[in-house]
C-alpha positions in Angstrom: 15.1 23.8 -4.7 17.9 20.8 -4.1 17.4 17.7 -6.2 17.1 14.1 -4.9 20.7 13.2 -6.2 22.7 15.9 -4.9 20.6 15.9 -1.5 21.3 12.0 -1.1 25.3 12.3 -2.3 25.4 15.6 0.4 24.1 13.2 3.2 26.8 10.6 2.4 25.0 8.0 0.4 27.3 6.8 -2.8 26.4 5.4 -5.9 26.7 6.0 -9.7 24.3 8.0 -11.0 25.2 7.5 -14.7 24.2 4.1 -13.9 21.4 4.0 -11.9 18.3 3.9 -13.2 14.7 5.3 -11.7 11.7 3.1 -10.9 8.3 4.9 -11.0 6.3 2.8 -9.2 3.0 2.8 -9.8 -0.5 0.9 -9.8 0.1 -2.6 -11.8 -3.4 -3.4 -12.5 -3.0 -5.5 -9.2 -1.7 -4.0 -6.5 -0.6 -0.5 -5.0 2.8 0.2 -4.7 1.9 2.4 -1.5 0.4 -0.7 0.1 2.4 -3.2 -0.7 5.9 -0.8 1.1 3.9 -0.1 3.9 3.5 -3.9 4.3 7.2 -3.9 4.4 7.6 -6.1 1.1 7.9 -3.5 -1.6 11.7 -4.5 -2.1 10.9 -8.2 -3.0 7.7 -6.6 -5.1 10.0 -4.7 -6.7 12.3 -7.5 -7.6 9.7 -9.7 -10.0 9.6 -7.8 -13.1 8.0 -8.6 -16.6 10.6 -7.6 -18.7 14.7 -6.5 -18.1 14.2 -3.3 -16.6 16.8 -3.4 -14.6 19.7 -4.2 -16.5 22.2 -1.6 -14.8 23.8 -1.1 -11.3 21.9 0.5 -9.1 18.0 1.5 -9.1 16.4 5.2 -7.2 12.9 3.8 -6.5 10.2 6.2 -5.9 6.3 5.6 -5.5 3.5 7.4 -6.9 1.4 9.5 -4.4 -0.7 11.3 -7.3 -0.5 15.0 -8.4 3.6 14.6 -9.4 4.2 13.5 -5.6 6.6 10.9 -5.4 8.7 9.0 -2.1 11.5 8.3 -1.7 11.9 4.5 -0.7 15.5 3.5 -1.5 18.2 2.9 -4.1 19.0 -0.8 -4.4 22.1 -2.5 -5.9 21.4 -5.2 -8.5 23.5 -7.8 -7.7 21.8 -10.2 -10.5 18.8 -11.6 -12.5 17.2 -15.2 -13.0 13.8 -16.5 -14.1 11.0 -16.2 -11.7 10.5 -19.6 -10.5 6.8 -19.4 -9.9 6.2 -17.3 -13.6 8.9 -18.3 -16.5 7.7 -14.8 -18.4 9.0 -12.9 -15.6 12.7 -11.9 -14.4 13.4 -12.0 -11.1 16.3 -9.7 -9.9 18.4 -10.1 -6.5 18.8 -6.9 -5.0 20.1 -4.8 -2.2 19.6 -1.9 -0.5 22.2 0.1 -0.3 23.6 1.3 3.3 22.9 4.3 5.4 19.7 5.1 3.7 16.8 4.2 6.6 17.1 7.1 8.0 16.0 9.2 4.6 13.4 6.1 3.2 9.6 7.1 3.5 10.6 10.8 4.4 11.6 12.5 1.6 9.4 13.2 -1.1 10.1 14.3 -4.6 8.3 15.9 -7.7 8.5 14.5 -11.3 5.9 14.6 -13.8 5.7 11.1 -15.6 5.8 10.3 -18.9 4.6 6.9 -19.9 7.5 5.1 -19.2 8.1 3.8 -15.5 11.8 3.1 -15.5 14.1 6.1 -16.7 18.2 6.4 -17.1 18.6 8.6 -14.1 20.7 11.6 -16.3 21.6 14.7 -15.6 18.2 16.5 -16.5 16.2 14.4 -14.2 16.8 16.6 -11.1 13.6 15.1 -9.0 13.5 18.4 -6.5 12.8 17.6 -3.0 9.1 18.8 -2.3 9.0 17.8 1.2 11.1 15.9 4.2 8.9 14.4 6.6 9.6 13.9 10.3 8.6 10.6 10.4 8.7 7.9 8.0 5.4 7.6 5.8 3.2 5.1 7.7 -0.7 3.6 7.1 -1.6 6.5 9.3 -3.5 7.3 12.3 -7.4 5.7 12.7 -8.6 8.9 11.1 -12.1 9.2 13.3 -15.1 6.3 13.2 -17.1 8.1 10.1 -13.7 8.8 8.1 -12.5 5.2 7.8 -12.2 4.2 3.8 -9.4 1.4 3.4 -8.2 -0.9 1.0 -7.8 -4.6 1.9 -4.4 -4.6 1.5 -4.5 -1.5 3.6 -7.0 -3.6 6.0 -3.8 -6.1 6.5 -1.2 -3.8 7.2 -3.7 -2.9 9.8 -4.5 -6.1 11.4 -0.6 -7.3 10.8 1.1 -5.0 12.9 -1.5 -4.4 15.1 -1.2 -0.2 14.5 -2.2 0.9 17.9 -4.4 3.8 16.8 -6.7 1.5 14.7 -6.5 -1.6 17.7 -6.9 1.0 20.5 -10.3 2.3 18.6 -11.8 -0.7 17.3 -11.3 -3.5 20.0 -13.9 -2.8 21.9 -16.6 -1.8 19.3 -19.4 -3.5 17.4 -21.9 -2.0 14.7 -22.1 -1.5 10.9 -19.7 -1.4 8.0 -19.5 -1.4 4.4 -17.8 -3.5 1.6 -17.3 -2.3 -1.6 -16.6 -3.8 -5.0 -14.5 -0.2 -6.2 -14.6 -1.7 -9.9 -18.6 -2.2 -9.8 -19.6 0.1 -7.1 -22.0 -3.2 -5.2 -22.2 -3.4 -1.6 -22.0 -5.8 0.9 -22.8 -4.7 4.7 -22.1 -6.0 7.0 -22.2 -6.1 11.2 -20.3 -7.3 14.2 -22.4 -8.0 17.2 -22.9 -10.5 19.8 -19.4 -12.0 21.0 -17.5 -10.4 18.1 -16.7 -6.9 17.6 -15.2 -5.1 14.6 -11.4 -5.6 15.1 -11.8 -9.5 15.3 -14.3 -9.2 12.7 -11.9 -7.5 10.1 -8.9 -9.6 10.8 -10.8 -12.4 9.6 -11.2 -10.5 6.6 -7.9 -8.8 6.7 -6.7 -13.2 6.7 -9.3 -14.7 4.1 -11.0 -11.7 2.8 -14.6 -12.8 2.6 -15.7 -13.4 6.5 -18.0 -16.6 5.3 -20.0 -14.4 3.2 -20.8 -17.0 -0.5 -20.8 -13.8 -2.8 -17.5 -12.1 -1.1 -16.2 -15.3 -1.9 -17.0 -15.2 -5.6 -15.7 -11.7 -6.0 -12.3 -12.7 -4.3 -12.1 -15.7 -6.9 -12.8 -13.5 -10.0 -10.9 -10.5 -8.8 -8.9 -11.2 -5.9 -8.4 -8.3 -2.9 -7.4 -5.6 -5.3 -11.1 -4.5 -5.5 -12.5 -5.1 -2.2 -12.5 -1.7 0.1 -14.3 -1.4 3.4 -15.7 1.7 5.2 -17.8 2.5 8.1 -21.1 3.1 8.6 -22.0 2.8 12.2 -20.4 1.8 15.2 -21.2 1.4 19.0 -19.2 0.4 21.7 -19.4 -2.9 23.1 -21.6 -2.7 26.8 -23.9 -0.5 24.3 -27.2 -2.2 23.3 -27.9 -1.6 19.6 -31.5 -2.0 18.4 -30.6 -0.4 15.7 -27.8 -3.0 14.0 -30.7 -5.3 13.3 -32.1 -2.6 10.7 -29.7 -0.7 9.1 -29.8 -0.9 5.3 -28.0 1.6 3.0 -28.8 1.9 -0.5 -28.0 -1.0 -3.1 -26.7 -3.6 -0.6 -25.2 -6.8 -1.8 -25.2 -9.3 1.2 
């Protein structure tokens, strides 16, 4: 089984190894790593660190996908390191991607079974053997099917951002029931889209503010900001549908 490095350095891309070091990005206690690249901002994430982990030339950055899975999403130059001018604690590196690597970014995927630290010298031993090479780069995802929808809010953004055509193409037209969850309390909130306003204009208002109005989704996102909140479906019918039914619907231990 061929290893990351001497895959990337047989497909062309340059850099020094002995001085490279590995990120292992992985939940912060804020945010997914997953989420935040497929919002196409993992690079500046990346760059605000909490300590000088990236004192060397170049770093392989992977992201955690659970069970020893990681993916490949570049290697980046450091080309230097200031204070963070929003968070004096922090450092905050400038950074580059280094070229000819688009083509390999989000494909490839890796194993590696983590210790606790997230940033490694990349030395000999660490061979990373490719598990996997996608066709396609790693995306959100298809809409996975109106009973089958479970999604973060940043997730929920990434949606309603780029306007993925499988999600838009599914929900623009629909109305009905859905489900808000507090993941680090396990309450509800349900709610509905009916009258003049269907689902997909209903969630990019959340996708924007991330409470829809609602007083107690408001107090959640002040206490614990987005990184709790995850919606799912319940319900749904298509708009020239009547729906006696909206009006009544009540799963267990609703919040709103």
């Amino acid at each position: 089984m061929i290893g990351l490095v001497d895959f990337l350095t047989a497909s062309g891309i340059t850099f020094n190894a002995q001085s490279t070091k590995v990120h292992l990005a992985c939940w912060n206690g804020h945010e997914h790593p997953i989420d935040v690249y497929f919002a196409g901002k993992f690079q500046g994430w990346q760059e605000n660190q909490t300590k000088r982990n990236f004192d060397c030339d170049h770093v392989l950055s992977l992201i955690g996908l659970g069970q020893s899975r990681w993916l490949f999403v570049g290697i980046y130059d450091i080309l230097g390191r200031g204070v963070h001018p929003n968070n004096p604690d922090h450092h905050l590196y400038t950074t580059q991607l280094r070229p000819n690597l688009d083509e390999l970014m989000g494909r490839v995927i890796v194993e590696h079974i983590r210790t606790r630290q997230s940033y490694i010298w990349l030395k000999p031993e660490i061979k990373l053997p490719i598990l996997e090479i996608r066709g396609r780069k790693m995306t959100v995802g298809e809409f996975p099917g109106y009973n089958a929808v479970l999604i973060s809010h940043a997730i929920l953004r990434v949606i309603t951002q780029q306007v993925v055509p499988s999600w838009h193409a599914a929900m623009k037209n629909i109305k009905g029931v859905y489900l808000i969850t507090d993941t680090s309390t396990g309450k509800q909130y349900v709610g509905k889209a009916s009258g003049d306003v269907g689902i997909w204009q209903r969630w990019c208002s959340y996708a924007d503010y991330g409470h829809g109005g609602n007083v107690k989704l408001k107090a959640l996102l002040k206490e614990k900001g987005p990184s709790t909140w995850a919606t799912s479906s319940i319900q749904f019918w298509r708009s020239p549908t009547r729906m006696p039914r909206i009006m009544t619907f009540s799963p267990a231990n609703p919040t709103g």
